[in-house]
C-alpha positions, 0 to 999 in steps of 0.5 A: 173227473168221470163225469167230465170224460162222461159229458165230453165222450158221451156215455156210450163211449165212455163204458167201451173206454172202461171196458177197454180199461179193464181189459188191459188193453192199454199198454203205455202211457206217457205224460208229458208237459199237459199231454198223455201219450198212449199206446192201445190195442184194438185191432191193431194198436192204436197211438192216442194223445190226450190234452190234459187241460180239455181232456180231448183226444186224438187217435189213430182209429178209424173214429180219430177223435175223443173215442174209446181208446182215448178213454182208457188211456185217460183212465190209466192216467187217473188210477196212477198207471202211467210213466211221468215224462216230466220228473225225467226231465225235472231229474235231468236239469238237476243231474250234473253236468259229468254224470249226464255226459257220462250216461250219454257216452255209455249209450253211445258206446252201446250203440253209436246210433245214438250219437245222431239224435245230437247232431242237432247241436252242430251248426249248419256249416258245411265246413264244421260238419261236412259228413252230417251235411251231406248225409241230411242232404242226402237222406232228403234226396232218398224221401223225395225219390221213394214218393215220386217213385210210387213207393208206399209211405207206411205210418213208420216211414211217415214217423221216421220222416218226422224225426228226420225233421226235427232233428235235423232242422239246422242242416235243412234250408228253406229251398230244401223244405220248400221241395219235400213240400211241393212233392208231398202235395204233388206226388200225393197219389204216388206214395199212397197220401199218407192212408192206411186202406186196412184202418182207414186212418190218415197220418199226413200230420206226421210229417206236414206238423214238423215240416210247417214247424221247421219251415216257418222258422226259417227267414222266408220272404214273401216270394217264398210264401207265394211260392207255397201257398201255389200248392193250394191250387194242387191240394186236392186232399186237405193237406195244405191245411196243416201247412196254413195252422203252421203258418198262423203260429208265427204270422206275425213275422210275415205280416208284411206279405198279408196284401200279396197272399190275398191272392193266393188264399180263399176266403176262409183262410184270409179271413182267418189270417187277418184275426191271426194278425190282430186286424179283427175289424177287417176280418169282421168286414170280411166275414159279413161280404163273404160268400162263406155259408151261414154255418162258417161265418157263425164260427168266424164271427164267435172267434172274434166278437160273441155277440156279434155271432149270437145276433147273427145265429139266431138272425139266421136260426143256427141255433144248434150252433148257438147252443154248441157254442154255449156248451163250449163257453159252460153258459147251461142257463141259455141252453136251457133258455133256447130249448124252452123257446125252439125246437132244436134238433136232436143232434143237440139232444145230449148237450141239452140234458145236461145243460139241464142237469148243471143248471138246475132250473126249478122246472126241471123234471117238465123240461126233461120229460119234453126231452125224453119224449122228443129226442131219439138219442138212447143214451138221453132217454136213458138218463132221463129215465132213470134220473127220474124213475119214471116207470113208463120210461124205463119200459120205453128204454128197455124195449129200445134195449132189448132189441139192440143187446139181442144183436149186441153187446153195446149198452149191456151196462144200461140195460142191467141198470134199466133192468133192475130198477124195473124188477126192484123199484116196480116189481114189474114182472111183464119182463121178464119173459124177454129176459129169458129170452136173453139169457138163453139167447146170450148162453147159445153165444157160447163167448165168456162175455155173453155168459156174464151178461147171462149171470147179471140179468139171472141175478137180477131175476133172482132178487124179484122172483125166486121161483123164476129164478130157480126154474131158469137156473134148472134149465141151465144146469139141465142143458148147459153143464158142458159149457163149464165157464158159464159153470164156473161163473153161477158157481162163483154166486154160490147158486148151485 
């Protein structure tokens, strides 16, 4: 499974993850049904969800998708280190009916609160639940008022409305559903548009996901769709659609309102409404008189009919489109195919290594010498370098990486790996002034971090030239013994 989180995150990404693995930085993991929910401390903690079938994430950090945190919450999942949701469950539909009745009334005798997360069970009458009626209604009321108000909608206020959805989906009207909406969209700027400025992270589908949910149950008519799909017009944030994805869920119950809705979706989302409804020959007509760009109607077309959109992106020369579309689909062999005929851009360079890798063509080492040297991608040149232990390539790689680690600690990991292949493979020596340099540069940082990356690459110094090794390991105990971690870890090497 590694190698699956290496190829989907990039191997960049992937070492943060594990660093921040090992770092314990992941303080919860939940897994339920085909997801993992989890709880990870970067500058703040970060809320990650994982899809265990295509292994992608989303998370609440600035880089929002398949990044770092989602890595180290995957990693928890593989080493056992998570709560399984799904065996609380699976215990709950065997435990009998007077225990689970039993176990709910201590909870409430606790804590009455709790009682309210059932309210859902009563029906929406105002006769057989008058207080929990009114209190919906007016808890609705309170949201309304505090985002025409200009009050601030923090992440916990957004997840708190979310719950107040779903729980209370009985009580709530398609009226009532419909105006949180409208002033969701036309209070945006109001409350602040779901934006946190300190992260730069975006939460709005805390609460459209469940409202789109709750409100598409309802029996809409299509006046009620019209009415809706207005706020296009006052959306000027994207917001409207998370509504739209809500809405294709269950199109086929207002297939009968696909001719009036034309007027009020562009033509994008009408096209993407028709292949929702299954009339795939029309959206197909729809998509070659578009005005839609080359890129958008690529995308279209593949949802529909392959070969239709292959015809279409190499008619119209998208092969880096065609080429993550293949990815998509594991078709390595044609990748591999495009990359002997174009020139693809570099932004592909990494999805054309490893569709090299998995298809194993008999030419192989030719067509990853071609990608080394024409792609920027280190992180490519990196393993290509060192796949093929090519000695002039890990010089380029180690020069590339010399710069980089002199400023920070990305690729450390690669680096240490370039390094002692040089030293050990080639007994290249022509290095290693500039590992001096390193490591005395990395002992000034004065940071535990820095002292270990200093004690790898003495490490490696030590395994190619003793003497080398021992006038550097002088210097340090000369000059650096008050620096007692960095101490502690050549002690640990049993070098001094």
């Amino acid at each position: 499974m590694e190698e699956i989180i290496q190829k989907k995150y990039g191997y960049t990404i992937y070492n943060r993850g594990v660093e921040y693995y090992k770092d314990k930085r992941v303080q919860q993991v939940l897994k339920f049904k085909n997801k993992l929910y989890g709880k990870v401390m970067g500058s703040i903690v970060y809320d990650v969800v994982v899809d265990l079938k295509s292994l992608e994430s989303r998370c609440s950090c600035p880089y929002g998708y398949n990044c770092k945190h989602g890595v180290a919450t995957i990693l928890c999942y593989m080493n056992n280190e998570y709560m399984d949701v799904d065996k609380i469950v699976d215990k709950l539909k065997k435990v009998d009916k007077e225990e689970l009745l039993d176990f709910i009334l201590k909870k409430i005798g606790h804590n009455p609160e709790f009682a309210l997360i059932f309210a859902g069970l009563l029906n929406n009458s105002n006769e057989s639940s008058p207080y929990i009626y009114k209190q919906v209604k007016n808890k609705l009321l309170t949201y309304i008022t505090i985002m025409k108000s200009g009050t601030y909608i923090d992440k916990n206020i957004a997840k708190e409305i979310r719950n107040f959805l779903l729980e209370n989906k009985n009580f709530l009207s398609k009226e009532d559903l419909i105006k949180l909406l409208e002033v969701v969209i036309k209070e945006y700027d109001n409350y602040g548009g779901f934006y946190d400025d300190y992260t730069g992270y975006c939460y709005e589908e805390f609460v459209l996901e469940p409202l789109g949910e709750v409100l598409f149950d309802k029996d809409l008519e299509c006046d009620d769709l019209v009415r809706i799909f207005k706020l296009y017009n006052e959306d000027d944030y994207g917001l409207m659609e998370i509504i739209y994805d809500s809405f294709l869920k269950k199109a086929d119950k207002f297939s009968k309102c696909v001719n009036i809705l034309k007027d009020y979706l562009d033509e994008y989302d009408y096209i993407v409404l028709l292949k929702a409804l299954g009339k795939e020959d029309e959206a197909l007509d729809k998509i070659y008189k578009s005005k839609l760009g080359k890129r958008i109607k690529f995308n279209l077309l593949a949802e529909i009919d392959e070969n239709k959109a292959i015809d279409y992106g190499m008619k119209n020369r998208l092969y880096e489109d065609v080429v993550m579309y293949y990815y998509e689909k594991n078709y390595y062999d044609k990748i591999v195919e495009l990359f002997r005929k174009y020139e693809l851009d570099d932004k592909v360079s990494e999805i054309v290594y490893n569709s090299i890798i998995n298809s194993e063509p008999e030419d192989e080492e030719d067509l990853l010498t071609k990608l080394f040297f024409k792609t920027k991608n280190i992180m490519v040149k990196y393993n290509i370098a060192m796949k093929l232990n090519n000695k002039e390539m890990l010089l380029e790689v180690f020069n590339i990486l010399y710069e980089e680690i002199k400023s920070n600690y990305y690729h450390t990991y690669e680096f240490l790996n370039i390094v002692n292949k040089l030293l050990l493979d080639f007994n290249e020596k022509s290095i290693i002034n500039k590992l001096k340099d390193i490591i005395i540069e990395y002992v000034n940082m004065k940071t535990q971090r820095s002292y270990e990356i200093s004690v790898e690459i003495l490490d490696a110094i030590r395994k190619s030239d003793y003497e080398t090794f021992r006038g550097i390991l002088d210097y340090i105990k000369k000059e650096h013994y008050r620096k007692r971690n960095l101490i502690t870890l050549i002690n640990k090497k049993g070098w001094f």
